[in-house]
C-alpha positions as CSV (number, residue, x, y, z in Angstrom):
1,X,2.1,22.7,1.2
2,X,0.4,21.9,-2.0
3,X,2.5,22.8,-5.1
4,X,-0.1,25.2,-6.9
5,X,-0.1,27.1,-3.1
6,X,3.8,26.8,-2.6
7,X,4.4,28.6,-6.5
8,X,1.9,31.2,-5.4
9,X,4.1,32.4,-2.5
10,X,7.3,31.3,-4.8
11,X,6.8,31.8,-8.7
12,X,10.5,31.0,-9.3
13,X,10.0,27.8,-7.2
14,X,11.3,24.9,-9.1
15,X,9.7,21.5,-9.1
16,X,11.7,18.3,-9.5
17,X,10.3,14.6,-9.7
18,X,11.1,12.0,-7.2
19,X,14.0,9.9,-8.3
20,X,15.3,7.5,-5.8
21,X,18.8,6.9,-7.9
22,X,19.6,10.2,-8.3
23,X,18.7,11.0,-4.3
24,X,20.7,8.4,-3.3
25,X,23.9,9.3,-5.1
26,X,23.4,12.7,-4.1
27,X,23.0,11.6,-0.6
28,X,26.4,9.6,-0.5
29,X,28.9,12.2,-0.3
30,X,26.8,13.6,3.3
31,X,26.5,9.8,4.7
32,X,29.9,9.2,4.4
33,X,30.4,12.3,6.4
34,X,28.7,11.2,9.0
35,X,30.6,7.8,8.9
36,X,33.8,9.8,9.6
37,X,32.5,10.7,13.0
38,X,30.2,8.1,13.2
39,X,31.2,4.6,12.2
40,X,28.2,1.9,11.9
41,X,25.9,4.3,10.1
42,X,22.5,2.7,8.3
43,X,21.0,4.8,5.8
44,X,17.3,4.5,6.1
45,X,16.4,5.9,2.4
46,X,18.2,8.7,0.5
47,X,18.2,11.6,2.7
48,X,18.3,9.7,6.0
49,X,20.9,8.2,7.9
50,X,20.7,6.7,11.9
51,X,23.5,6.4,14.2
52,X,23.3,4.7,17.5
53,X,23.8,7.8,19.8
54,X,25.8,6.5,22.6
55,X,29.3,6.6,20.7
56,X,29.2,10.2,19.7
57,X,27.6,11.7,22.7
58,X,30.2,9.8,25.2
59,X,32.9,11.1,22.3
60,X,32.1,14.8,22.0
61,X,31.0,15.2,26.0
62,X,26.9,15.7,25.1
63,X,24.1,15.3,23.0
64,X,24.2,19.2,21.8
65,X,28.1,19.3,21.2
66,X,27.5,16.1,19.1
67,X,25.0,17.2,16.6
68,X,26.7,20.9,16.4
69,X,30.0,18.3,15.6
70,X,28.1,16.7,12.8
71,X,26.0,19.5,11.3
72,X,29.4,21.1,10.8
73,X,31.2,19.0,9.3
74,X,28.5,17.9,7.1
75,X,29.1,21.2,6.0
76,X,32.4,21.3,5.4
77,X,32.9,18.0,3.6
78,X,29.3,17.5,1.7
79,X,28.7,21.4,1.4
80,X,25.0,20.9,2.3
81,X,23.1,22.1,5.7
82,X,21.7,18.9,7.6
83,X,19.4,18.1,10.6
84,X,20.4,16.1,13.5
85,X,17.6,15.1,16.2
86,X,18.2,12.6,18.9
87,X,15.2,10.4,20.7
88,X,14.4,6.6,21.2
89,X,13.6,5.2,18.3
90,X,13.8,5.8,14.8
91,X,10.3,7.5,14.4
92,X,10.8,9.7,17.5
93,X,14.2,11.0,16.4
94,X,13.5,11.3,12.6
95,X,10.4,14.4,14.2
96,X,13.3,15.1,16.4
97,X,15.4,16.0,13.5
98,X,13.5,18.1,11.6
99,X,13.0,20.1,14.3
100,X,16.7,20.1,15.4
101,X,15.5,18.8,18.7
102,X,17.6,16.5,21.5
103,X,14.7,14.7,23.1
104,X,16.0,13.3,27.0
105,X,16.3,9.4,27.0
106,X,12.5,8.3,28.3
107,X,10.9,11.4,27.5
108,X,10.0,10.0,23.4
109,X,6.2,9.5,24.3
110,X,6.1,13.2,26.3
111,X,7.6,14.6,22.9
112,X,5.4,13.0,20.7
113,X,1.9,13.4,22.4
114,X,1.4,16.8,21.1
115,X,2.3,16.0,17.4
116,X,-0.1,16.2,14.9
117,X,-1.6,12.6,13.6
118,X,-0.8,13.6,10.3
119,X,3.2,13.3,11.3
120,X,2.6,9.2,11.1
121,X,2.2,9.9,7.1
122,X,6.1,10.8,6.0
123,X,5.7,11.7,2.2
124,X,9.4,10.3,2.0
125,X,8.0,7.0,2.9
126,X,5.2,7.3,0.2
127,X,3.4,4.6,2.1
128,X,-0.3,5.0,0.8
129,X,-1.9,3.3,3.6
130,X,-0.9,5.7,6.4
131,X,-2.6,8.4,4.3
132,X,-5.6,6.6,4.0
133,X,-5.2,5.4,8.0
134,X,-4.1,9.1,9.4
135,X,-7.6,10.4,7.4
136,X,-10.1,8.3,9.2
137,X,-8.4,9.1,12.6
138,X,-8.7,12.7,11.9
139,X,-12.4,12.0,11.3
140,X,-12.8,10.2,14.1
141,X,-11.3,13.3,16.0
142,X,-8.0,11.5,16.9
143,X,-5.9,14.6,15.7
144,X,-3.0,14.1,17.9
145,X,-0.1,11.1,18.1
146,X,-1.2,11.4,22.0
147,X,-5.0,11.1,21.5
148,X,-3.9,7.8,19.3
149,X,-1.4,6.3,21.3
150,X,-4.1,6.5,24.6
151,X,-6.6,4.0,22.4
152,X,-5.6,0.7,23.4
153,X,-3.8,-1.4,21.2
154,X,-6.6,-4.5,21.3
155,X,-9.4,-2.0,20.1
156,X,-7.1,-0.3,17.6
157,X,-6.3,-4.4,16.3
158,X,-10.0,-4.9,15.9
159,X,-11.1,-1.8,14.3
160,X,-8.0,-1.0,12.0
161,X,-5.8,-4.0,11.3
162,X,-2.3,-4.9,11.3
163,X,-1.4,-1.7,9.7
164,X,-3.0,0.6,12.6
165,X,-1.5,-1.3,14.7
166,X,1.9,-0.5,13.8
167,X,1.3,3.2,13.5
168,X,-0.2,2.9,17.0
169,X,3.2,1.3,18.3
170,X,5.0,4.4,16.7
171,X,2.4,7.1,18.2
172,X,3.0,5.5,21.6
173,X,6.9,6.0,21.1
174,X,7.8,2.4,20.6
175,X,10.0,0.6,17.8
176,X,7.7,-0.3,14.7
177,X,9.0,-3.7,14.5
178,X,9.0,-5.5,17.9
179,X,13.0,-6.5,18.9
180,X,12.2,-10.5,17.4
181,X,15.1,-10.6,15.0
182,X,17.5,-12.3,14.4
183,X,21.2,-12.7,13.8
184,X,21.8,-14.4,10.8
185,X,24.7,-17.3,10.8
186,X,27.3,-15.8,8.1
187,X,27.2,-18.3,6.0
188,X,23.9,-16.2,4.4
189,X,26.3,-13.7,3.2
190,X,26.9,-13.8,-0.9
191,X,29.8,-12.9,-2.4
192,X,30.6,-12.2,-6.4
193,X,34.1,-11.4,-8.1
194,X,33.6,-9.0,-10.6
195,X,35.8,-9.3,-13.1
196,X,36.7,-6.8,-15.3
197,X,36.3,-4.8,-12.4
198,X,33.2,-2.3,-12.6
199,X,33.2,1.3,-12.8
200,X,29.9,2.6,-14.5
201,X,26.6,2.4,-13.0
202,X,24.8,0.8,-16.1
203,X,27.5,-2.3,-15.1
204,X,26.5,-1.9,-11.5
205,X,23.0,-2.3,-12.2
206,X,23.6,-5.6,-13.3
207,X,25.6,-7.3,-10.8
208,X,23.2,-6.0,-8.1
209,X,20.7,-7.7,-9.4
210,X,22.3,-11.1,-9.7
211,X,23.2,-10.6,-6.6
212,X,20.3,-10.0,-5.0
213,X,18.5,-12.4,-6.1
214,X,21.0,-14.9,-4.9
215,X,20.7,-13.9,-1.5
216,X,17.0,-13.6,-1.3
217,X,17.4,-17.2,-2.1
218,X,19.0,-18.3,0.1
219,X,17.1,-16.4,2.8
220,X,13.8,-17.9,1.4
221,X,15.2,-21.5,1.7
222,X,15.6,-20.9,5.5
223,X,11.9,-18.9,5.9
224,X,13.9,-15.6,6.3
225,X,14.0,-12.2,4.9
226,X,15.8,-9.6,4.9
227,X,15.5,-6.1,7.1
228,X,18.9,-5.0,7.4
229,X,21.6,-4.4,4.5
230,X,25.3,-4.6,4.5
231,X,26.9,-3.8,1.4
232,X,30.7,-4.6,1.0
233,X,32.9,-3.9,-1.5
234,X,36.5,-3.9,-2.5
235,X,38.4,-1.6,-5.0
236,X,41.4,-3.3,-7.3
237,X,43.8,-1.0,-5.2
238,X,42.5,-3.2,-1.9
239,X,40.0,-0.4,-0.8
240,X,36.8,-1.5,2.0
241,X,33.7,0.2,1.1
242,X,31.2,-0.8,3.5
243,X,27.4,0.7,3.9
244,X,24.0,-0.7,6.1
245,X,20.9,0.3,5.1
246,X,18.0,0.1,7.4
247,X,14.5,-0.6,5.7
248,X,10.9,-0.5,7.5
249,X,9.3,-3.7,5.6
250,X,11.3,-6.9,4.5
251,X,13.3,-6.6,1.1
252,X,11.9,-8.3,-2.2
253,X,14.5,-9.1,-4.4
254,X,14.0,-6.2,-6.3
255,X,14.4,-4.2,-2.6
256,X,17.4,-5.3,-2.2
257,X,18.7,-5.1,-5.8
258,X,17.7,-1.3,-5.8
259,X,19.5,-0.6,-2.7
260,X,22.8,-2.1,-4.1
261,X,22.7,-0.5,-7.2
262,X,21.7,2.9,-5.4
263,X,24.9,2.7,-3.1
264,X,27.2,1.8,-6.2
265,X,25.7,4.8,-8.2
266,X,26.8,6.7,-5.0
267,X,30.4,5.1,-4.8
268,X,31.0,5.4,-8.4
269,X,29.8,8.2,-9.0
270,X,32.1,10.4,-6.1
271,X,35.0,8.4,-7.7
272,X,34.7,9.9,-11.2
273,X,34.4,13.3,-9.1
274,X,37.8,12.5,-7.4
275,X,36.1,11.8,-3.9
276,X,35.6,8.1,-3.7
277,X,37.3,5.2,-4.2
278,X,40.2,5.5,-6.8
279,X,39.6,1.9,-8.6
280,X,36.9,-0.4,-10.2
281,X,35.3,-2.5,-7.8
282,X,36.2,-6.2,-8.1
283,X,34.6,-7.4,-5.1
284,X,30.9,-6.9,-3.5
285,X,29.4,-8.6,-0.6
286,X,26.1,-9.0,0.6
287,X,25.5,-9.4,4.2
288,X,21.7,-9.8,5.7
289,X,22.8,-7.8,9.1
290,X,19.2,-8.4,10.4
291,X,16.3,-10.7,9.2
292,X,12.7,-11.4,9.9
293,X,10.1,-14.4,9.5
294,X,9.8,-14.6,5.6
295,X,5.7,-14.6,6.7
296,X,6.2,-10.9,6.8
297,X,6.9,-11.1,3.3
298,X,4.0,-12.2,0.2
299,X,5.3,-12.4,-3.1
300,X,3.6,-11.7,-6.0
301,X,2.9,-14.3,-8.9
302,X,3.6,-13.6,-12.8
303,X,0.4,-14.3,-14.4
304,X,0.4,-17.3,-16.8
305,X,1.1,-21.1,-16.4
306,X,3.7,-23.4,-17.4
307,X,7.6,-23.7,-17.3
308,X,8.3,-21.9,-20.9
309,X,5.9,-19.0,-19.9
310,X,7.6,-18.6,-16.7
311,X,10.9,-18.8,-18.7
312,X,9.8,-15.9,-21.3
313,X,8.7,-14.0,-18.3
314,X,12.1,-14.1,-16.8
315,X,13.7,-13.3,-19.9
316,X,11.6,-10.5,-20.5
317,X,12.4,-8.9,-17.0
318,X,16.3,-9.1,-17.9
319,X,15.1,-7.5,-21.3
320,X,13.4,-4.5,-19.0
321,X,16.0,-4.6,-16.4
322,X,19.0,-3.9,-19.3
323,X,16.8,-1.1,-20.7
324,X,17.0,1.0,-17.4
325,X,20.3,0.3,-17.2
326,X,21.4,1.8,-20.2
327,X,18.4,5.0,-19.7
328,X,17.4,4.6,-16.3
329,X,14.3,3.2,-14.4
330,X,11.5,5.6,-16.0
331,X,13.0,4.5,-19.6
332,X,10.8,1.3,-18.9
333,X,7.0,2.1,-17.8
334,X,4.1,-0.3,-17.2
335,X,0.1,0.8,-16.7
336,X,-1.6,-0.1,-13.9
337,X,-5.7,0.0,-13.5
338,X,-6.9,1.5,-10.5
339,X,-10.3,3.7,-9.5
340,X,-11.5,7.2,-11.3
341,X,-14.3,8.1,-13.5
342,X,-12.7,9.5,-16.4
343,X,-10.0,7.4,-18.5
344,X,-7.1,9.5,-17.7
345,X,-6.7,9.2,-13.5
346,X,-7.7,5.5,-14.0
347,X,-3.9,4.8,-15.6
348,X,-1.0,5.3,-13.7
349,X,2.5,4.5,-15.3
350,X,4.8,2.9,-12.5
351,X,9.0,2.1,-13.2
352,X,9.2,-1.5,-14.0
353,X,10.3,-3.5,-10.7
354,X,8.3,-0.6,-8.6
355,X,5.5,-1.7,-6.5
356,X,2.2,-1.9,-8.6
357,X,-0.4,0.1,-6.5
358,X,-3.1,2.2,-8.1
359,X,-3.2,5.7,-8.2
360,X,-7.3,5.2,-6.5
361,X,-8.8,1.9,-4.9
362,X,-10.7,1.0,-7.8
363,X,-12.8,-1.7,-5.7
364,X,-14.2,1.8,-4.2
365,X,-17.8,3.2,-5.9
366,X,-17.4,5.6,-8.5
367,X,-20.2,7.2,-9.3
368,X,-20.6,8.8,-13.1
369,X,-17.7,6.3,-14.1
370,X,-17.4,6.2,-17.7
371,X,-18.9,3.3,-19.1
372,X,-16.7,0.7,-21.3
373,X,-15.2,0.4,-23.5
374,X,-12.6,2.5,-22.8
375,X,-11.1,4.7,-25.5
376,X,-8.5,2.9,-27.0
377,X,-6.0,6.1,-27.2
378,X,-5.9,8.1,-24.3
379,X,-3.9,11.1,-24.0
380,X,-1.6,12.6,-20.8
381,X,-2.9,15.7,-21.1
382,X,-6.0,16.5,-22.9
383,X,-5.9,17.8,-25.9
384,X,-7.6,21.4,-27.2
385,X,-10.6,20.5,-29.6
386,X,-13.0,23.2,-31.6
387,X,-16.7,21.8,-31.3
388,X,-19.0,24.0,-33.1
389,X,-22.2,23.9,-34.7
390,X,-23.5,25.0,-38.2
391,X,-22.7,28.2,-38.1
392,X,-19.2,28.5,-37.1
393,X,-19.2,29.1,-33.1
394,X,-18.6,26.9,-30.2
395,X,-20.9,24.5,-28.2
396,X,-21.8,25.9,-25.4
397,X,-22.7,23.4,-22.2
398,X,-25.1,24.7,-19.5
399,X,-24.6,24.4,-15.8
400,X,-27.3,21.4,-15.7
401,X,-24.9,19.4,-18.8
402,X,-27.3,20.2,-21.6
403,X,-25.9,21.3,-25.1
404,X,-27.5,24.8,-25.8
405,X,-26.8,23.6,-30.0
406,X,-26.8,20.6,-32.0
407,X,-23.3,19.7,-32.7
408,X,-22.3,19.7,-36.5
409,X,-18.6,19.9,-36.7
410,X,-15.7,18.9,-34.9
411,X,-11.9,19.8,-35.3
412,X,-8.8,17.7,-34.3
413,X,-5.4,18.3,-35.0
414,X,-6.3,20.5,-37.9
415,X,-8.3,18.0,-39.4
416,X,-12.3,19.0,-39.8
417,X,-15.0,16.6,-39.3
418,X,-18.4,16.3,-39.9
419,X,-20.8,15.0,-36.6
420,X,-22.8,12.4,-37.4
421,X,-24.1,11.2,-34.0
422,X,-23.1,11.5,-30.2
423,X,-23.7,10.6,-26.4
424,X,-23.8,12.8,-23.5
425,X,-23.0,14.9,-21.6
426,X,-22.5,14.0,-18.3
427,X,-21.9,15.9,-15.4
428,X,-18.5,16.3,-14.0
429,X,-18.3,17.3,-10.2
430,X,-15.1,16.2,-8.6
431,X,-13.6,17.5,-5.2
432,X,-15.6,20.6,-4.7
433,X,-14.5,20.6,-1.5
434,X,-11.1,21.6,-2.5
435,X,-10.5,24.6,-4.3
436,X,-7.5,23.8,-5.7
437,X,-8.2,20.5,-7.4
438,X,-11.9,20.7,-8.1
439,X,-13.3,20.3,-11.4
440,X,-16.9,20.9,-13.0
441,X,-17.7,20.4,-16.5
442,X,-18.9,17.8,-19.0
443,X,-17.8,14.9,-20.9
444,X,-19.9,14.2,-24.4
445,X,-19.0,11.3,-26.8
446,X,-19.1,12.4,-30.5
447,X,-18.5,10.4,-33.6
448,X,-16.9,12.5,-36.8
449,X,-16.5,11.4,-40.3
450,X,-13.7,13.0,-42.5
451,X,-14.2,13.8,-45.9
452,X,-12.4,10.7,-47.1
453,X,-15.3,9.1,-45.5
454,X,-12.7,8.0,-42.3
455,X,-14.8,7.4,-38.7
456,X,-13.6,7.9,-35.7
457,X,-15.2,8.5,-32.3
458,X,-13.9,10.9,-29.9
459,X,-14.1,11.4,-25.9
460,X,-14.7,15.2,-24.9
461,X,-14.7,17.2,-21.5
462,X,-16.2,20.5,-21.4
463,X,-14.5,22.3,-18.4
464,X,-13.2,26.0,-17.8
465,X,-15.2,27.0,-21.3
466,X,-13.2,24.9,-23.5
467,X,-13.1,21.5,-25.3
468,X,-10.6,19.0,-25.4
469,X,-10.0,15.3,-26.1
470,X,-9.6,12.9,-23.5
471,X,-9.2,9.7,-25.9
472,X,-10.2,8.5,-29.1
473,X,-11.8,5.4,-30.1
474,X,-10.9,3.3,-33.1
């Protein structure tokens, strides 16, 4: 559901961010429980863990007995209610799960037919492309995972690309990846002694990322990457912490640095709760349990040319790096452009070391765009503005974006000023197909002078009967 509809059926409903640290140190205390009945465990993402089957099911007699075995004592030892589903494959048995389902061994692509497309888009995943792919299937009437899987895969290549395609594998019941991996020689594995021995996250932070970056290196100097995680570590009192995490593309450096610093956050932090291990760690290992062609892999360039740029920008990213260390990954934001037609949506603010993808394609038409220059401050959330004219009361817009009165005052954080020329409106018609997120009003440029004589140029939109200010221009 969409939030505005879920708070209408739940006003009390609380809304909380997505925060991968905080998921995946809440999510440690249930994957270790799991790892009592279940050794070998790979956590896909916070939230999700695979087993391979065949251990637990020959253990506990079946399928059911072994998913009632782990539900309850996922209970008992994490004090949280979980899922279990079992199928072939990870796709088929993550649908599985949340419908607390045993699918029979062959019978993935019978379960799956009558699934909704829309199940390829997991908002876990937050993969923008499969929303964008699972929308033009639905309006080319594919509305099922069965209607999908029975295109054939050379005419899904040709019209969709490599990402179709390996949507189409998982509609059909098949593994994302095809089985070409392989086993890495152990020699790939990096080590680090940490000493003094590490028990606070901030710490933690940083020796993941040294880490990390060492055995991306190494990786990259063979034309490999990284697709499966195993993170080692041992306490000072000789304790073996030991956790795989399973990941759908290969790892970046900074992939791989997150997950580390994600399971230490987790380890750590049950140990100051009297849970985990009862020592600093002085040992961690990194071992590449499963790697890819690096081809899979393209790297992004920092912009600019030269040795000492290159060296500044690397010095910079510790700078950033230390920052969200000390007040965590949102403490450090950077913009990134993307498509819109006001200034506002254009901007979104990503975690430094997050992926750098637009909020909108902005290579897409956007028609009524406003024109540059942009306003050089633009605010979150737009702020209330009185626009009136000589005699005291508002300007009123009409439904064809005509002001009804000349302008002659304008009024800004309790400061007055006098119009003295402006631009607009224009016409704001966005998503009038939804009635939750459309928007219809006006945007008008105005230019104000102060009675010191001070100029300044504002940005104004004109919806729901009121003005605010999108951004001001200096």
């Amino acid at each position: 559901m969409r939030r505005r509809a879920a708070q209408g059926q739940c006003p009390e409903l609380a809304v909380f961010e997505y925060d991968e640290v905080r998921d995946a140190r809440l999510f440690e205390p249930v994957a270790a429980a799991v790892e009592e009945l279940a050794p070998g465990i790979e956590v896909v993402r916070p939230g999700l863990v695979v087993v391979a089957a065949q251990g637990p099911v020959g253990y506990f007699g079946s399928a059911e007995s072994a998913a009632e075995r782990v539900v309850d004592h996922i209970a008992v030892r994490a004090g949280v209610e979980a899922q279990v589903g079992l199928a072939d494959g990870l796709f088929a048995s993550t649908l599985a799960a949340h419908r607390g389902l045993v699918v029979p061994p062959g019978r993935t692509r019978e379960f799956l037919a009558p699934l909704g497309v829309h199940e390829l888009d997991q908002p876990a995943e937050r993969r923008e492309d499969r929303a964008a792919l699972v929308d033009l299937l639905r309006r080319l009437g594919l509305r099922t995972l069965g209607a999908f899987a029975a295109v054939p895969e050379r005419d899904v290549a040709t019209r969709f690309g490599r990402a179709a395609v390996l949507a189409h594998r998982l509609a059909a019941g098949l593994e994302e990846r095809p089985r070409s991996r392989r086993r890495p020689p152990p020699e790939l594995s990096v080590t680090r002694e940490l000493d003094p021995p590490i028990d606070r996250v901030d710490a933690a932070a940083f020796a993941a990322k040294g880490l990390a970056e060492r055995l991306h290196a190494g990786l990259a100097d063979r034309g490999l990457a990284c697709t499966r995680l195993g993170i080692r570590a041992t306490t000072e009192n000789g304790e073996e912490l030991h956790r795989l995490w399973r990941c759908a593309e290969p790892l970046t450096p900074q992939g791989i640095a997150d997950r580390v610093r994600w399971q230490l956050d987790g380890w750590l932090t049950r140990a100051h709760l009297g849970a985990g291990p009862t020592a600093g760690i002085h040992l961690l290992r990194l071992d590449p349990e499963e790697v890819v062609d690096a081809t899979a892999l393209q790297l992004g360039l920092w912009p600019g040319a030269g040795q000492d740029q290159g060296e500044a920008a690397e010095r910079a990213a510790r700078a950033m790096v230390h920052v969200q260390g000390l007040l965590g990954p949102d403490a450090v934001l950077t913009p990134v452009l993307g498509g819109g037609r006001g200034p506002v949506e254009r901007v979104r603010l990503v975690p430094w070391g997050d992926e750098r993808t637009p909020a909108a394609d902005a290579e897409q038409p956007w028609p009524g765009q406003l024109p540059g220059p942009s306003p050089a401050t633009v605010f979150a959330e737009p702020e209330p503005v009185a626009l009136l004219d000589s005699s005291g009361a508002d300007v009123v817009v009409t439904g064809y974006a005509e002001l009804v009165v000349r302008p002659h005052r304008i009024v800004h954080g309790g400061r007055a000023r006098q119009v003295v020329a402006w631009s607009g409106p224009w016409p704001v018609d966005e998503r009038w197909w939804d009635a939750e997120t459309a928007m219809r009003g006006a945007r008008l440029q105005v230019l104000g002078t102060a009675a010191d004589g001070e100029e300044l140029a504002f940005l104004l939109i004109r919806a729901g009967g009121k003005w605010a200010v999108e951004g001001v221009y200096d």
